[in-house]
GUGU-976690 format. One record per residue (C-alpha): residue in three letters; x, y, z. Coordinates in nm, 2 decimals, decimal comma, always signed. Layout:
GUGU-976690
+------+--------+--------+--------+
| type |      u |      v |      w |
+------+--------+--------+--------+
|  Ala |      X |      Y |      Z |
...
+------+--------+--------+--------+
END
This chain:
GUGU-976690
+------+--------+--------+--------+
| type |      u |      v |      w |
+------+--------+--------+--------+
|  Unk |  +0,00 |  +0,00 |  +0,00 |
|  Unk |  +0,23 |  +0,26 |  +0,07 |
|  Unk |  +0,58 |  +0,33 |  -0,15 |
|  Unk |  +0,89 |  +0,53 |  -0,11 |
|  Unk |  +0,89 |  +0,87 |  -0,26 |
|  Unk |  +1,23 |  +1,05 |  -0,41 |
|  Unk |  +1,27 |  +1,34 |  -0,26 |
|  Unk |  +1,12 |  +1,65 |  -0,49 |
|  Unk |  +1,35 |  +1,74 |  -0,77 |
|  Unk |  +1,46 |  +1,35 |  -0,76 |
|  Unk |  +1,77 |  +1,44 |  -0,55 |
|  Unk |  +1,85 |  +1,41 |  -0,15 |
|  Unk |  +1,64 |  +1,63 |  +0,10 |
|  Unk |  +1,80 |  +1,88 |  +0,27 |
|  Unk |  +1,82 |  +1,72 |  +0,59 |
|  Unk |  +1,77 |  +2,01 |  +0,83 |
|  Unk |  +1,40 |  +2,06 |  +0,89 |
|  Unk |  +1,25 |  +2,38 |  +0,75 |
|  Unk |  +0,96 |  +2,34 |  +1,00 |
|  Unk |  +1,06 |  +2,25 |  +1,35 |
|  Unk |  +0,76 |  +2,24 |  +1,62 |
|  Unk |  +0,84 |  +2,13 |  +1,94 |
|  Unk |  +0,65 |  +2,08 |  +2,29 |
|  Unk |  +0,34 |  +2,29 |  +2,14 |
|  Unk |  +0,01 |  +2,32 |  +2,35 |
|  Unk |  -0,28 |  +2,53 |  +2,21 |
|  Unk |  -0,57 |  +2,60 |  +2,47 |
|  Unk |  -0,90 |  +2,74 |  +2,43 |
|  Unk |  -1,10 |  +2,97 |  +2,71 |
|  Unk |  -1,41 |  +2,89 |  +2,71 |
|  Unk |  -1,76 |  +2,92 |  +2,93 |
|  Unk |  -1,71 |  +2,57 |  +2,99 |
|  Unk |  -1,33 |  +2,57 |  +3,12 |
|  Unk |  -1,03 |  +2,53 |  +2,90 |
|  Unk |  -1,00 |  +2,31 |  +2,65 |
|  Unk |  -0,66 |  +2,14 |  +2,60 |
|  Unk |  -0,66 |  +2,10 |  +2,21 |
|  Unk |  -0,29 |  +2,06 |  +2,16 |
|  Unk |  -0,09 |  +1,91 |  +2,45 |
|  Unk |  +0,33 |  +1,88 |  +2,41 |
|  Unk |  +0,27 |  +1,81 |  +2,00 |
|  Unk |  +0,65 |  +1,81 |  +1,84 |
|  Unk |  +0,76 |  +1,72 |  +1,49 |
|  Unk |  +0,98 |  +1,84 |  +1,18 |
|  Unk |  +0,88 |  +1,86 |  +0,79 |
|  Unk |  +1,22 |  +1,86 |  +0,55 |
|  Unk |  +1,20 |  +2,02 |  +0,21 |
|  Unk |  +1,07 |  +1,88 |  -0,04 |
|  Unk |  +0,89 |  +1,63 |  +0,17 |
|  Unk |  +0,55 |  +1,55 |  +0,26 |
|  Unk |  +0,41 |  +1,53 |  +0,62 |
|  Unk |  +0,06 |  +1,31 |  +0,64 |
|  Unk |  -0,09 |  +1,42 |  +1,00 |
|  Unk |  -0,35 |  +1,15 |  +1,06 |
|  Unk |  -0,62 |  +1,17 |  +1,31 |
|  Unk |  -1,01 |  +1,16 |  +1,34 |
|  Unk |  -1,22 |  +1,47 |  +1,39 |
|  Unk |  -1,14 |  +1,68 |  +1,70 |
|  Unk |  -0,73 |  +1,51 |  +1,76 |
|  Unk |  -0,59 |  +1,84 |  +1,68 |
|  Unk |  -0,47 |  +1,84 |  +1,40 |
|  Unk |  -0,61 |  +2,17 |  +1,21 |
|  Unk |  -0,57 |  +2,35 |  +1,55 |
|  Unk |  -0,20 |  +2,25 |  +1,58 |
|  Unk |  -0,17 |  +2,39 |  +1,17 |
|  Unk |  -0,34 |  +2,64 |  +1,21 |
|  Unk |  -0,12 |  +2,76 |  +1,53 |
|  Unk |  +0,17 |  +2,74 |  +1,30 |
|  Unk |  +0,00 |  +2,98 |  +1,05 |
|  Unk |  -0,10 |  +3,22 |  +1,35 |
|  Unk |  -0,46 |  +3,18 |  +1,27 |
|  Unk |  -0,58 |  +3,16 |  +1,63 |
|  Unk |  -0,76 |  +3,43 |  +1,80 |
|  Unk |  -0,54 |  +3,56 |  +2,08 |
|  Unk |  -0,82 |  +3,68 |  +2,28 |
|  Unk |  -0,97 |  +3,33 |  +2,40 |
|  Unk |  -0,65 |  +3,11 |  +2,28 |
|  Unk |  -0,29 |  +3,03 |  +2,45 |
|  Unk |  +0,01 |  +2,86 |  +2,22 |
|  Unk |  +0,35 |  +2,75 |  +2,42 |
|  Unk |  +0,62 |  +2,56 |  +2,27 |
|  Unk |  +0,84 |  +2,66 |  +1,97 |
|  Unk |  +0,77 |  +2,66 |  +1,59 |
|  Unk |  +1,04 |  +2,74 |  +1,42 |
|  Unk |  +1,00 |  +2,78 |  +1,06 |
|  Unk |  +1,31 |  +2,81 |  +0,82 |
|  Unk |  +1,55 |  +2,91 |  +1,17 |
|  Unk |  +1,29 |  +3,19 |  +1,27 |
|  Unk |  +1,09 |  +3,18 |  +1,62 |
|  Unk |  +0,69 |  +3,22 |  +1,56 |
|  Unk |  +0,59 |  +3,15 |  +1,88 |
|  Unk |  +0,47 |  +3,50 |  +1,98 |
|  Unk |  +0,54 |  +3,66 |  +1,69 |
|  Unk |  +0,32 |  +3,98 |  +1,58 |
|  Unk |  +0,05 |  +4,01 |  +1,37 |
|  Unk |  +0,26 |  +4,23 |  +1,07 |
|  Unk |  +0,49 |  +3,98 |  +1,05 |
|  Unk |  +0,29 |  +3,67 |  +1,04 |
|  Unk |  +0,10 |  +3,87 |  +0,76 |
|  Unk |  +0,49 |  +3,89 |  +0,58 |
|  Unk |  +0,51 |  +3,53 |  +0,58 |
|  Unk |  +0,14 |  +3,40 |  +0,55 |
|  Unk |  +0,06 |  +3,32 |  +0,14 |
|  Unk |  +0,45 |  +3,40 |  +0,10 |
|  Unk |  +0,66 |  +3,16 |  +0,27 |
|  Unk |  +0,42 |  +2,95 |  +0,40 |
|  Unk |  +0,06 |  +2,86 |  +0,29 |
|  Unk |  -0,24 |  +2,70 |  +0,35 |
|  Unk |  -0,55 |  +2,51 |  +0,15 |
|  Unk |  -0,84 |  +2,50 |  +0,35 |
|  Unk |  -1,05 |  +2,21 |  +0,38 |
|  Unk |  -1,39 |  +2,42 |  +0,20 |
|  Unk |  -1,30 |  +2,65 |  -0,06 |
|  Unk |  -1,67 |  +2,78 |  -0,06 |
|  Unk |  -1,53 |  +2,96 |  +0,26 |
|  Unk |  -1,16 |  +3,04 |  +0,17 |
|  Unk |  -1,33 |  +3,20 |  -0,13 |
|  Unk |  -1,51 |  +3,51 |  -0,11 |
|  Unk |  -1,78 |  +3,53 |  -0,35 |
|  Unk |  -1,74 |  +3,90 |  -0,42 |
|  Unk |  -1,45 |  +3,89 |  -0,59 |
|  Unk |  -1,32 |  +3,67 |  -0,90 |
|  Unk |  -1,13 |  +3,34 |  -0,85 |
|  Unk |  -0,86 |  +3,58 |  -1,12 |
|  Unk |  -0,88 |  +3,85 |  -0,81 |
|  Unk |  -0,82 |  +3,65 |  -0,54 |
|  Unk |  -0,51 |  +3,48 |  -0,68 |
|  Unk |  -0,34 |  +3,79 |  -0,76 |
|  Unk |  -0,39 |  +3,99 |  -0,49 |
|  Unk |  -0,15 |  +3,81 |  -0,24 |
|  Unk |  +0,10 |  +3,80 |  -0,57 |
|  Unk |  +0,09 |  +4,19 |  -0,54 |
|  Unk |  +0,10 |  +4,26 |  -0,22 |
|  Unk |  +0,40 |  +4,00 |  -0,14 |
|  Unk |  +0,58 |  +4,04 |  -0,47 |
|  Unk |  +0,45 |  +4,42 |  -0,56 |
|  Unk |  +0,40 |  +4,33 |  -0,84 |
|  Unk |  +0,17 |  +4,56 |  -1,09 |
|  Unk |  -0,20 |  +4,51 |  -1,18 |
|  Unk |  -0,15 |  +4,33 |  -1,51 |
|  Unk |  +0,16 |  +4,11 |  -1,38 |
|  Unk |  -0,07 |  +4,00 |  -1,14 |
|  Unk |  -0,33 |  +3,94 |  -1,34 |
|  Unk |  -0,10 |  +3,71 |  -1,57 |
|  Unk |  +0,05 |  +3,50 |  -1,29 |
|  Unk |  -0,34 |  +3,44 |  -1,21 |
|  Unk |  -0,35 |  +3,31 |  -1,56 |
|  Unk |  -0,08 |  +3,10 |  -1,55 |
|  Unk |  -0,15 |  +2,95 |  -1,19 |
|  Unk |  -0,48 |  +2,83 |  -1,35 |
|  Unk |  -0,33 |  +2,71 |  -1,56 |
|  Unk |  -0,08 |  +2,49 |  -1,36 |
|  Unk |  -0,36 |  +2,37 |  -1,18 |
|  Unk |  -0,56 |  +2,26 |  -1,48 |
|  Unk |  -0,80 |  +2,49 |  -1,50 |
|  Unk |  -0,93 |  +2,47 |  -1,90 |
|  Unk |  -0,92 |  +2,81 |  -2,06 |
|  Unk |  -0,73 |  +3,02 |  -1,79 |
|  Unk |  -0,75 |  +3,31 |  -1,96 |
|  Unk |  -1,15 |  +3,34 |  -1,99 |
|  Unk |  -1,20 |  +3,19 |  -1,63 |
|  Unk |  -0,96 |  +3,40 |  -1,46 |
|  Unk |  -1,26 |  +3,64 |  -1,49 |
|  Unk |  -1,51 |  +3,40 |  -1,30 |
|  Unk |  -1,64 |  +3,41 |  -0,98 |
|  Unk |  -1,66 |  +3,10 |  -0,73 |
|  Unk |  -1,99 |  +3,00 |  -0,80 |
|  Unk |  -1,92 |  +2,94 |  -1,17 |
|  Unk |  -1,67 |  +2,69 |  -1,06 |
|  Unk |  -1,79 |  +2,30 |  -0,99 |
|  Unk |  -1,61 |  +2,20 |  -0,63 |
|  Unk |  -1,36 |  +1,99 |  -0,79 |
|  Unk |  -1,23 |  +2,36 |  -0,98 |
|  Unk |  -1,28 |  +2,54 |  -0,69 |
|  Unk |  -1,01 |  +2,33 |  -0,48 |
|  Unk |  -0,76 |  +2,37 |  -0,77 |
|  Unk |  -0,81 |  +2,75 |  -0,75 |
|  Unk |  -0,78 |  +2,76 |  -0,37 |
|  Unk |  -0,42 |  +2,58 |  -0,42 |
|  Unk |  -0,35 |  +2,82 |  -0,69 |
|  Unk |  -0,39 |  +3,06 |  -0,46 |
|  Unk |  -0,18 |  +2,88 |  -0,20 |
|  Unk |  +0,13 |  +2,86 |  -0,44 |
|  Unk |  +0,05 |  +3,17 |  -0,64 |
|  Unk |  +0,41 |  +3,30 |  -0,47 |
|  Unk |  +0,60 |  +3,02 |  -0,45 |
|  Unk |  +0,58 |  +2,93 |  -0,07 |
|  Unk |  +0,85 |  +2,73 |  +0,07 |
|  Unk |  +0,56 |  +2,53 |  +0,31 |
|  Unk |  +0,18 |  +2,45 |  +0,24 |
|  Unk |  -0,04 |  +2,30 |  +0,47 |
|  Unk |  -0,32 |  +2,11 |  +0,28 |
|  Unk |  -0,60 |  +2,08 |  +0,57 |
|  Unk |  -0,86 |  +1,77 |  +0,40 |
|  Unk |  -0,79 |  +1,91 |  +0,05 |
|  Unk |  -0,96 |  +1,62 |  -0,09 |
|  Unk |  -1,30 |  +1,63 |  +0,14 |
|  Unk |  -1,62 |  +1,59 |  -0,04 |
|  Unk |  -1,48 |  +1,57 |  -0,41 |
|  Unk |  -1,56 |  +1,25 |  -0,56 |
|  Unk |  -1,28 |  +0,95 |  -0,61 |
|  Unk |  -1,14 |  +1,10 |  -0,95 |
|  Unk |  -1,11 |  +1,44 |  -0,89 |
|  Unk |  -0,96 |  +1,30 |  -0,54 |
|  Unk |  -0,72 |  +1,17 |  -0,77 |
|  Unk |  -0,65 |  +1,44 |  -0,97 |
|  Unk |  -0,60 |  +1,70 |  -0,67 |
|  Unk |  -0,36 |  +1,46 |  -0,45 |
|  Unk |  -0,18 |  +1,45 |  -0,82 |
|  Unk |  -0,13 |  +1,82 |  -0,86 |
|  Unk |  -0,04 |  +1,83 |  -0,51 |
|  Unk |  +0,26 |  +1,64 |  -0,63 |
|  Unk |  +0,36 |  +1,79 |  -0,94 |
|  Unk |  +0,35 |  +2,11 |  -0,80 |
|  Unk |  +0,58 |  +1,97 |  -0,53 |
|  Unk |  +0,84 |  +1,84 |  -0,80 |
|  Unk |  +0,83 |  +2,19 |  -0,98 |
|  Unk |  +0,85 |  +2,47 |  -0,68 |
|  Unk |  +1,05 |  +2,24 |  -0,39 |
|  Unk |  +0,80 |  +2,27 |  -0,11 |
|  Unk |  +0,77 |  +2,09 |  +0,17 |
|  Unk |  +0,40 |  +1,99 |  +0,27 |
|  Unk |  +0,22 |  +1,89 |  +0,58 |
|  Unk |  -0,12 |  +1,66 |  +0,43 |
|  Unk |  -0,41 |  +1,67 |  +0,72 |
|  Unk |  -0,63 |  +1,41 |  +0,66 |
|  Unk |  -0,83 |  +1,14 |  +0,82 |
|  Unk |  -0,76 |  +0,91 |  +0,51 |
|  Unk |  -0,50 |  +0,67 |  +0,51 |
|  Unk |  -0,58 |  +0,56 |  +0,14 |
|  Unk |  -0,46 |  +0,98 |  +0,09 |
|  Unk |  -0,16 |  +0,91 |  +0,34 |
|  Unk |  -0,03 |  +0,61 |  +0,16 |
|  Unk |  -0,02 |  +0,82 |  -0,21 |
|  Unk |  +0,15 |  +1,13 |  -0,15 |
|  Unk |  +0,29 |  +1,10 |  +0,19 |
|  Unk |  +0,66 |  +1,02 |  +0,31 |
|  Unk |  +0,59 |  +1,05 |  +0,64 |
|  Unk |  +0,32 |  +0,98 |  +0,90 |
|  Unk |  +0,22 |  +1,16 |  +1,27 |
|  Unk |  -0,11 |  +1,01 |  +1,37 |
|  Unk |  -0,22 |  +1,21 |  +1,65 |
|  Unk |  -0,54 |  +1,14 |  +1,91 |
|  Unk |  -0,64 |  +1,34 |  +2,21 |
|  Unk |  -0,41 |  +1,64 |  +2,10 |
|  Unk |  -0,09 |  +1,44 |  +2,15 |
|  Unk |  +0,09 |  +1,24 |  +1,85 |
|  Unk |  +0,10 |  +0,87 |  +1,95 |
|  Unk |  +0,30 |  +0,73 |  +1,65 |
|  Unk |  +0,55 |  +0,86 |  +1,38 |
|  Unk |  +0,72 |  +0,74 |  +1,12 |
|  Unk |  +0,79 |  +0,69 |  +0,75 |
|  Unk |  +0,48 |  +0,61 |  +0,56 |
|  Unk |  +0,62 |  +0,26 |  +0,44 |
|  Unk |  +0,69 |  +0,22 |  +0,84 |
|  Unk |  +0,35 |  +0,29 |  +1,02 |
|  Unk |  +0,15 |  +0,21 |  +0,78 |
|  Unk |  +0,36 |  -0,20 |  +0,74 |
|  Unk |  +0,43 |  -0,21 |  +1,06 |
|  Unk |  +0,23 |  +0,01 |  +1,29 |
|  Unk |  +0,28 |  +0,01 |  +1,69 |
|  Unk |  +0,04 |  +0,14 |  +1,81 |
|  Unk |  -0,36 |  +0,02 |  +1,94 |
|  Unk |  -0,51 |  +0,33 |  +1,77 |
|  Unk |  -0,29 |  +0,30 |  +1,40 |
|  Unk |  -0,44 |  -0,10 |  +1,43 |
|  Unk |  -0,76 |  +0,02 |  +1,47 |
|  Unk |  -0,77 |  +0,27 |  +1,22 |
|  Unk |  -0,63 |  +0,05 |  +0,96 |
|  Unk |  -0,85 |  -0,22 |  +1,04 |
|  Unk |  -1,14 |  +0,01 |  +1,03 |
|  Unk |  -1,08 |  +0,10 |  +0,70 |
|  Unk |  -1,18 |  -0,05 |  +0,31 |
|  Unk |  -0,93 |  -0,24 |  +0,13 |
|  Unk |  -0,98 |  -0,25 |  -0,22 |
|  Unk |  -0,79 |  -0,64 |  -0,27 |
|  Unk |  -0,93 |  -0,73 |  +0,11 |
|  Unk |  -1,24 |  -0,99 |  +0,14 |
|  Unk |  -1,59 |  -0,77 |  +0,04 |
|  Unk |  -1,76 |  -0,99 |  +0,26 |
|  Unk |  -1,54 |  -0,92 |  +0,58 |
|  Unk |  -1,66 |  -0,65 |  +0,78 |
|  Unk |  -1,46 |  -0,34 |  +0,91 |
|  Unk |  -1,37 |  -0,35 |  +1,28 |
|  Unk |  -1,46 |  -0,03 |  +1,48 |
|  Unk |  -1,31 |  +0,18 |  +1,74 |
|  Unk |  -1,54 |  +0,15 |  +1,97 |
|  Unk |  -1,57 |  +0,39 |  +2,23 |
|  Unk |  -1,54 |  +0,81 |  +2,19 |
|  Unk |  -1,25 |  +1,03 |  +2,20 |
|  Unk |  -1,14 |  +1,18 |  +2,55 |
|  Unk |  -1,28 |  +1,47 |  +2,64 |
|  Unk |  -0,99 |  +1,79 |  +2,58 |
|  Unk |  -1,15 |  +1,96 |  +2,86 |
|  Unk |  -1,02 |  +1,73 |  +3,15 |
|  Unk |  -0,79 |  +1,48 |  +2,92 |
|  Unk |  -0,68 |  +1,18 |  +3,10 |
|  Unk |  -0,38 |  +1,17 |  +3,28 |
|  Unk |  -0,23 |  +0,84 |  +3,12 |
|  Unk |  -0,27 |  +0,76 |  +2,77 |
|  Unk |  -0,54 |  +0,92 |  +2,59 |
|  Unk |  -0,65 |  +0,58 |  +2,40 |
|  Unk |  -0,64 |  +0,42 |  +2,73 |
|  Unk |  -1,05 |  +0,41 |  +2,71 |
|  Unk |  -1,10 |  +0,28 |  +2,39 |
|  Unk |  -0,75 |  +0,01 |  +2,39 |
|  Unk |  -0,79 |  -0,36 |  +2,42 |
|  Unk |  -0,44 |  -0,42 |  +2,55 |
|  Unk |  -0,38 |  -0,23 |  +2,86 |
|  Unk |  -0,45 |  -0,53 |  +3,10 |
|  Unk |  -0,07 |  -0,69 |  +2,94 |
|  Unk |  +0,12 |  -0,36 |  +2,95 |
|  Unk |  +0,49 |  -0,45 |  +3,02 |
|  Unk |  +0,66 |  -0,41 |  +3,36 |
|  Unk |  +0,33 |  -0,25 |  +3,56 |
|  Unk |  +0,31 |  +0,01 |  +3,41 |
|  Unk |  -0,05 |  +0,17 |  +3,44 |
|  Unk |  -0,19 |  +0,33 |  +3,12 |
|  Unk |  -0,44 |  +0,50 |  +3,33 |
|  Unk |  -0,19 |  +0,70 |  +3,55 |
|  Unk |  +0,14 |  +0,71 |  +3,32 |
|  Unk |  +0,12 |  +0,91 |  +3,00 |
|  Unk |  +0,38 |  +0,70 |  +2,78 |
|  Unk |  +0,61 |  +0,91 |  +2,59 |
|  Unk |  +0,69 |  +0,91 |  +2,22 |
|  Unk |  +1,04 |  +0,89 |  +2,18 |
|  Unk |  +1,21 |  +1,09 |  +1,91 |
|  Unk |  +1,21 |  +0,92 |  +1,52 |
|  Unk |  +1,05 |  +0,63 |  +1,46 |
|  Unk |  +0,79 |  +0,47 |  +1,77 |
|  Unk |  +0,46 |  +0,54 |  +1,92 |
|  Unk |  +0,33 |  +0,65 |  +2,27 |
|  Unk |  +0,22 |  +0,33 |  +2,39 |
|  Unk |  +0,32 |  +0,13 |  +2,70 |
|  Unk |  +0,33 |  -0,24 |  +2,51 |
|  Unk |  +0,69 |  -0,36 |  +2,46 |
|  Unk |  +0,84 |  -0,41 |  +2,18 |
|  Unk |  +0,81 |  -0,78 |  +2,15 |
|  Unk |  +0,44 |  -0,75 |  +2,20 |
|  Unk |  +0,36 |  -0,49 |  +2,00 |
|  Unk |  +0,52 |  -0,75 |  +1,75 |
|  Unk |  +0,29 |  -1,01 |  +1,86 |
|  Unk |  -0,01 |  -0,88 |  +1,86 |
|  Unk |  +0,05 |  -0,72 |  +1,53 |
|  Unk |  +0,07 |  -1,06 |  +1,41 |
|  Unk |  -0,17 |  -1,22 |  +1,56 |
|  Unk |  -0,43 |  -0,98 |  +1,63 |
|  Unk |  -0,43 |  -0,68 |  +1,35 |
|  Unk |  -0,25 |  -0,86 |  +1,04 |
|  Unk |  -0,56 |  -1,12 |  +1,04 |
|  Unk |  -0,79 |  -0,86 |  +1,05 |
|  Unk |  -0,67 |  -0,69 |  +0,76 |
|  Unk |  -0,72 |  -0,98 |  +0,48 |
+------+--------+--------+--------+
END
């Protein structure tokens, strides 16, 4: 299912990390107490490599983006940790100069264009106007790196539909405009929140695709969020899956998704459609619901919802002891590594066909 990438460009990645998050914890004020939607969250992206953040709704993984892109509102919403991004300190950084960088060095596709889109102003307008104001670049310069973005997007007849608004555009065209937009200045990071939600399996296709060649022609390095594995396995070279607000397992995409370690990757995998798997097995839940961010538990979040804790290693309790994920390749789970192993093998491997 999933295969090794070359790095964009087909040569080595630089090895230092242009996006380098560590320890980060986003909270939320709110009438109900504080809700911990982020909680010690630390990874890197390299250029020219892809990041798949996997998780189901409410783990934290728009928050934790969208942190990084200083899109929270500082009135009701504390960030700690450090995000360094190409060497320079965002973490407190003010709002002029996160406006330098946003749509210039770093980007971001949102998950519903209808939204990042505002239907006042044509798709051709919207692409150019972050073109001028990072770039200052004139009116009709803009207008023609518009055209041209459409056009590397696969938009048919760029130069007659730079003139559209949104609602001329089906939803499959409107996501290729919103990552026009993204990459309409050449950022050195996009975040691609769900890019592919709602569009049907060939446009799917098509998007994750572009997503790649645009990859191979500008350098970037991209962080994927998405729910999918199926996405994860195409485009990704590496994998965080994150529950709770913490990550519990990282890896290359070959790596977690071949040999996963932890309860929750099992379950999501076995929870999910395989197109050369048995039609007539059925798909195994997770049963149970996700921990609740405004008192998260104090040992590991999947604690709850895990078949295993009762043969943890060495007494460990999962309800008390948060287990730690260690730096590179592992999860966050208390199971050794001989078990983890095991019940791979016996338990998960059967389950998948």
């Amino acid at each position: 299912m999933a295969k090794d990438r070359e790095p964009a460009g087909g040569g080595a990645a630089d090895d230092s990390p242009f996006l380098s998050v560590r320890d980060l914890r986003v909270r939320f004020r709110t009438e109900d107490g504080v809700v911990q939607a982020v909680n010690g969250l630390s990874f890197d992206v390299l250029r020219g490599r892809t990041l798949g953040i996997v998780g189901e709704s409410g783990s934290g993984k728009s928050v934790a983006n969208q942190a990084i892109m200083g899109l929270h509102n500082p009135a009701n919403t504390t960030i700690s940790g450090e995000i360094h991004l190409d060497g320079e300190e965002l973490t407190g950084a003010g709002e002029r100069r996160l406006q330098r960088l946003r749509g210039n060095k770093v980007a971001m596709v949102f998950q519903d264009p209808l939204t990042a889109l505002s239907p006042y102003h044509t798709v051709g307008f919207q692409i150019a106007e972050p073109f001028r104001k990072h770039r200052g670049a004139s009116k009709r310069e803009a207008r023609e790196r518009a055209i041209d973005m459409l056009d590397k997007v696969g938009i048919p007849n760029p130069k007659l539909r730079v003139d559209d608004y949104p609602h001329q555009f089906s939803g499959g065209m409107r996501q290729r405009a919103v990552i026009a937009m993204a990459l309409v200045c050449d950022p050195d990071l996009l975040i691609a929140d769900e890019p592919t939600t709602a569009l049907d399996v060939t446009v799917q296709a098509q998007i994750l695709d572009l997503l790649q060649e645009l990859q191979r022609e500008f350098g970037s390095a991209i962080i994927l969020i998405t729910h999918d594995l199926g996405v994860v396995s195409q485009v990704s070279d590496d994998v965080l899956v994150m529950y709770g607000g913490q990550a519990v397992e990282r890896g290359s995409v070959r790596e977690v998704l071949q040999r996963p370690q932890h309860p929750y990757t099992w379950g999501l995998l076995t929870s999910m459609p395989r197109l050369a798997g048995d039609v007539e097995k059925e798909l195994v839940p997770i049963n149970g619901s996700p921990p609740s961010l405004l008192n998260p538990p104090p040992g590991c979040p999947f604690e709850p919802r895990c078949g295993y804790p009762p043969e943890v290693a060495d007494s460990l309790s999962c309800v008390d002891d948060r287990p730690a994920l260690p730096e590179g390749r592992g999860a966050a789970c208390h199971l050794t590594p001989e078990q983890k192993r095991t019940f791979f093998v016996e338990r998960v491997l059967p389950r998948l066909g």
